[in-house]
N, C-alpha and C positions, 0 to 999 in steps of 0.2 A: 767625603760627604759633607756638603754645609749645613750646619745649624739655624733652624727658624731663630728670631729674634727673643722670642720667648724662652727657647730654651738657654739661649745666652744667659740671657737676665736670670733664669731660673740660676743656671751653674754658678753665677755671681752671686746671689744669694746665699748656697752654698757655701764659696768660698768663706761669706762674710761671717758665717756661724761656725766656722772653725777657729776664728780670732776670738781672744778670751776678752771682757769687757774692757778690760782696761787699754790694750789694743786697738779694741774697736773705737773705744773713744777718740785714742790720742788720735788714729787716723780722720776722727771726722773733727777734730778742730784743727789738725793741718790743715784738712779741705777748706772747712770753713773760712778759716785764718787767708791761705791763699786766697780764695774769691774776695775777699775783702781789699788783701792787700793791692790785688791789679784793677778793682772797679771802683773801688773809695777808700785811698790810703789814709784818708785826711781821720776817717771813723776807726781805722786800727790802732791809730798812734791815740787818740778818745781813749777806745777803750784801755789801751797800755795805762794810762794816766791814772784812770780810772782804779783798775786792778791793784796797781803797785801804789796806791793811796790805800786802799783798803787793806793790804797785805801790810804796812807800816803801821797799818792800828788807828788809823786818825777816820775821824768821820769829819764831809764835811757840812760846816753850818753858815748861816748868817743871821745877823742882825742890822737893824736897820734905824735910822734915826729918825727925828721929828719932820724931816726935809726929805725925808726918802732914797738917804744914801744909803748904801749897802755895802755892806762889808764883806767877803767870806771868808771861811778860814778852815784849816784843818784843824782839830783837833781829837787830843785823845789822852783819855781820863778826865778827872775831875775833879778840881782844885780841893784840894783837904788842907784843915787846920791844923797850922805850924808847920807847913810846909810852902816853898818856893814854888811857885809857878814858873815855866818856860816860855819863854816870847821868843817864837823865831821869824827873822826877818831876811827876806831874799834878795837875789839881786837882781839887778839891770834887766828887763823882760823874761822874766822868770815867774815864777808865782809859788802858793804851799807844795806843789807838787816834787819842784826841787829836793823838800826835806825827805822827801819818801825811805829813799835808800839811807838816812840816817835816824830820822827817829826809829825805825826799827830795833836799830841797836843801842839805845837808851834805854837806863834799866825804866822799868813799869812804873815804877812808884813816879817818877817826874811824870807832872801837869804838863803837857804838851798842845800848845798854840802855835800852827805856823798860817802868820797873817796873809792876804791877797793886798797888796798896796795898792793903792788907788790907781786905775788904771791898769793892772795887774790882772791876771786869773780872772775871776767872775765879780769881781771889787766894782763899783762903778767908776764910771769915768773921771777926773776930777772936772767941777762944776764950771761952770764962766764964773771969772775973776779969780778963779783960786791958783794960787801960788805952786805950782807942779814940781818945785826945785827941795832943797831941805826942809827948809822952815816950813812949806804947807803940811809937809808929809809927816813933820813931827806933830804938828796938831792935830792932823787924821788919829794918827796911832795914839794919840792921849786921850781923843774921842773914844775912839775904837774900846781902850781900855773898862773906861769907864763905864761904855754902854755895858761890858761882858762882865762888870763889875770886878773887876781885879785891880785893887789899890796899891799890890807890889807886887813886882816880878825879875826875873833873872833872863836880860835882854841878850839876844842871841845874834848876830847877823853876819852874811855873808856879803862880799863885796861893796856893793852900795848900800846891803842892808846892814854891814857891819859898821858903815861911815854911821848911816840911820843911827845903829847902837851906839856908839859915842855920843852920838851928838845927843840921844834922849837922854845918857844917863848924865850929860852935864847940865841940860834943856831942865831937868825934873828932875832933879835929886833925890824925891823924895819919894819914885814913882818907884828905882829901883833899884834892887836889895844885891844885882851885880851885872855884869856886860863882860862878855863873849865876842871880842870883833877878830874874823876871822881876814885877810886878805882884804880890807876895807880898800875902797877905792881914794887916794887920796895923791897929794902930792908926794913925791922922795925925791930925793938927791938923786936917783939912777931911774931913770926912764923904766916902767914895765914896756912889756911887748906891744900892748893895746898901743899908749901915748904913744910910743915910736913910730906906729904906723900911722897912727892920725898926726902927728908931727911931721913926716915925712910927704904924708898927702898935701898937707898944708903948704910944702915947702914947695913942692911942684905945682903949685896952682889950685889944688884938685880940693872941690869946697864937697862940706860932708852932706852926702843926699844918700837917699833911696837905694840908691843904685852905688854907690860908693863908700857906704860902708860896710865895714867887714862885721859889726855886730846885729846888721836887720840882715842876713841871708833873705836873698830871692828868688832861689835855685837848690836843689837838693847838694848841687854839687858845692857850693858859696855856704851852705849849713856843714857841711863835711870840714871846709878849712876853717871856721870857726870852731869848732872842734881842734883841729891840729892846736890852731892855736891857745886854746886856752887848758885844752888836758893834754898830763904829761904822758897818758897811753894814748897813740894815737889810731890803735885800733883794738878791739876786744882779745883779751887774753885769757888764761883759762883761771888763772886767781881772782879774776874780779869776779863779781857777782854776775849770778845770772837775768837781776833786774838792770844790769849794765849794759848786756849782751844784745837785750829785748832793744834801747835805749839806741845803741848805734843800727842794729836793723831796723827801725822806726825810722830815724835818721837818713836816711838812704831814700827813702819817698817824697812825694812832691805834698803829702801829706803833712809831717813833719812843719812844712814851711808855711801851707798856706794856714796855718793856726795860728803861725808866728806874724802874719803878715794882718791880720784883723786889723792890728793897734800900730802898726808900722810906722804910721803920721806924728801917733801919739809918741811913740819912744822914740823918733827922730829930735821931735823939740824937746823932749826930758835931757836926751844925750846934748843939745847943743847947751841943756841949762849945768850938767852934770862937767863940762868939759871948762867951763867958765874958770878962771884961776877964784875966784874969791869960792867957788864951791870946793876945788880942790882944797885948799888953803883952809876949809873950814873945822875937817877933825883936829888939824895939827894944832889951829888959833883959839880949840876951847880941850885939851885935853886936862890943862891945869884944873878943871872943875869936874871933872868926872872922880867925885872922892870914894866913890863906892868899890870893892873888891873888884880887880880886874884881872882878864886872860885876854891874851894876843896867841891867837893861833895864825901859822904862813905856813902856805904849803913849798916846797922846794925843790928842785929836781937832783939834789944831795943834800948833803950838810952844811954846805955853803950856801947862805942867802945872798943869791944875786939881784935882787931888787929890795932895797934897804927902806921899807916902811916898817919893818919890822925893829929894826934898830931905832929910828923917830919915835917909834911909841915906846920901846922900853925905856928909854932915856927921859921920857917928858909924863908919863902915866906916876900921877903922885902914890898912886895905890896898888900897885901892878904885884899879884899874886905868880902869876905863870905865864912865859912864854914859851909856846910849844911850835917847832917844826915837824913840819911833816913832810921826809923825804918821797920824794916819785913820786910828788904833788902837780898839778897846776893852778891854772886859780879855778878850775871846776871842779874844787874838791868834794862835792857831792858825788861826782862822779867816777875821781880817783880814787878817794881815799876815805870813803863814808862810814866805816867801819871805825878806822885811826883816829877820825874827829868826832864821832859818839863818845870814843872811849876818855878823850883829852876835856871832853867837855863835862860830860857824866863826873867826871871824878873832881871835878873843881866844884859841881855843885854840888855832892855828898861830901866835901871835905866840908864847903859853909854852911850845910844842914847839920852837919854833926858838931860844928863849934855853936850853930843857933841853940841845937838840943842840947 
C-alpha cells in the first residue's frame, strides 16, 4: 500500500523526535555544513576561519590612522602592567588567522596581538609609493604599534614574519623587550625546498607568474601540493588537532583558493621583492644588532637540521637565549606542530617575566 505524501513527512517527523537534541543538532549542521560546502565553499572555509579565531580567544579589531589605513588584528587579553605584550607576526600570504591553533595554547596571562600585515587578512593594501619589501613593512608595524599604544613588546614571527621579527628588533631596539623567529625566510648555505623549486624553475627558463608558482595555488588540487610541500603531515592524522582536520577539508575546495586568489597580483610582486638576494641576505647582514633576548625556533623532520638557517642564527645572534627544534615539523608549523611551539615559546617568555619580576 503507498503512502500520501503527508503521511511520509508525518513519519519523518516522527523519526526526528526520537533523536535526543544533541543528535538532532549534530545532524542539522552536517546538513547544513554540506549544502554549503557543494553551493559556496568559498563561505565554509569564512566561516572555519571565523570559528577557530574565536575558539583561540582572540577577538578581532582595527585601528585606523590619520590617512585611513587600516590595520586588523587579532587579539586577546589586555596588556597589564609589568608584564610583556606578544606581537605575533605571520607569513608569506597568511594573515592572524594562522595563529589560531597556537594561541590557544599559550598560557592566559600573555597579551596577545597577532597583526594583518599590509596587504594581508583585512589590513589594507599597501598605498602608491609605499615600499611592499622589509623596510616599508617595518614601518607599518612601528605605526601599527604605536597607534595600539604599546611602547614594548616580545616580537614573535613566523617565516617571513620571523625575518620581519629580526629585522624590528635590530630596526628598534628599543621597541622590543625580545624576538621569537621561528623558520624566518632568509638565506643558508643549504637550499630549502621552496628555493630549490624556484631555482630550478629558473634554471629551466620558467619565470615566476600566476600560473607557476607553487605558493599562489589556483586550483584546489595546486593548494593540496603546497601543503605536501611545506607540512611535514601530508594528510590528517588522528594526533593532530581536530582544528587541523577541519583545515585540510576546507582545503580540498575551490573555496579554499579563491580567497587565496583576492591578492594574488599583490603577493606575486611581494614574492619577486621577497626573492631578491639583498632581501635574503638581510636578517643574516643585521643580526649583530638585535641585542635583545632571543629564541630561534626550526621545525625538522627529525633531529637532524637539514636546512642550516638555524645554525647561521645561533652562531651570529649576539644574545641568543634558546634554540629549539621541533622534530615532525615543516615550515607550516602552525599546522604541524602548534601545540610544541606554544609550549617553546610560552616558556622563554615566563622564564623573562620572571627575571623582570
Amino acid at each position: 500500500m503507498s503512502l500520501s505524501v503527508t503521511e511520509l513527512l508525518y513519519g519523518s517527523f516522527l523519526d526526528l523526535q526520537l533523536l535526543n537534541p544533541a543528535s538532532l543538532m549534530l545532524a542539522t549542521a552536517t546538513a547544513v555544513t554540506s549544502l554549503i560546502y557543494f553551493m559556496c565553499p568559498r563561505l565554509l572555509v569564512q566561516m572555519y576561519f571565523r570559528v577557530a579565531v574565536m575558539w583561540s580567544g582572540m577577538r578581532l579589531k582595527r585601528v585606523i590612522d590619520n590617512k585611513g589605513f587600516t590595520f586588523f588584528y587579532g587579539e586577546r587579553g589586555l596588556p597589564k602592567p609589568g608584564q610583556t605584550s606578544m606581537l605575533l607576526l605571520h607569513g608569506f600570504s597568511a594573515d592572524h588567522f594562522m595563529w589560531a591553533s597556537i594561541v590557544k595554547y599559550l598560557p592566559s596571562e600573555i597579551h596577545v596581538i597577532a597583526l594583518d600585515l599590509p596587504g594581508h587578512g583585512f589590513t589594507s593594501d599597501p598605498l602608491e609609493g609605499d615600499d611592499i619589501g622589509f623596510k616599508g613593512q617595518l614601518q607599518r608595524i612601528k605605526q601599527f604599534l604605536d597607534l595600539v599604544g604599546i611602547d614594548k613588546c616580545h616580537v614573535t614571527g613566523v617565516s617571513m614574519g620571523g625575518t620581519l621579527a629580526g629585522l624590528f628588533a635590530a630596526s628598534f631596539q628599543d621597541r622590543v623587550s625580545a624576538v621569537t623567529m621561528c623558520c624566518p625566510s632568509m638565506k643558508t648555505p643549504e637550499d630549502g625546498q621552496l628555493i630549490a623549486l624556484y631555482r630550478a624553475a629558473t634554471a629551466r627558463g620558467i619565470s615566476l607568474t600566476l600560473d607557476t608558482c607553487p605558493l599562489l595555488p589556483q586550483t584546489a588540487a595546486d593548494l593540496q601540493a603546497m601543503l605536501r610541500v611545506v607540512c611535514y603531515y601530508h594528510s590528517f592524522c588522528p594526533s593532530q588537532l581536530p582544528i587541523n582536520f577541519l583545515l585540510h577539508v576546507v582545503s580540498d575546495s575551490e573555496g579554499a583558493v579563491e580567497l587565496r586568489k583576492e591578492r594574488n597580483n599583490f603577493y606575486l610582486q611581494l614574492l619577486h621583492k621577497l626573492l631578491l638576494e639583498e632581501s635574503r641576505s638581510a636578517l643574516e647582514n643585521q643580526l649583530d644588532k638585535i641585542i635583545c633576548p632571543s629564541q630561534v625556533v626550526w621545525g625538522v623532520e627529525d633531529e637532524v637540521v637539514h636546512v642550516s638557517g638555524a645554525e647561521v642564527l645561533q652562531k651570529k645572534l649576539p644574545n641568543l637565549h634558546h634554540a629549539d627544534l621541533i622534530p615532525c615539523c615543516g615550515h607550516a608549523i602552525n599546522m604541524d606542530q602548534p601545540r610544541h611551539f606554544a609550549k617553546v615559546v610560552s616558556q622563554f617568555w615566563m622564564e623573562l617575566q620572571n627575571k623582570q619580576d
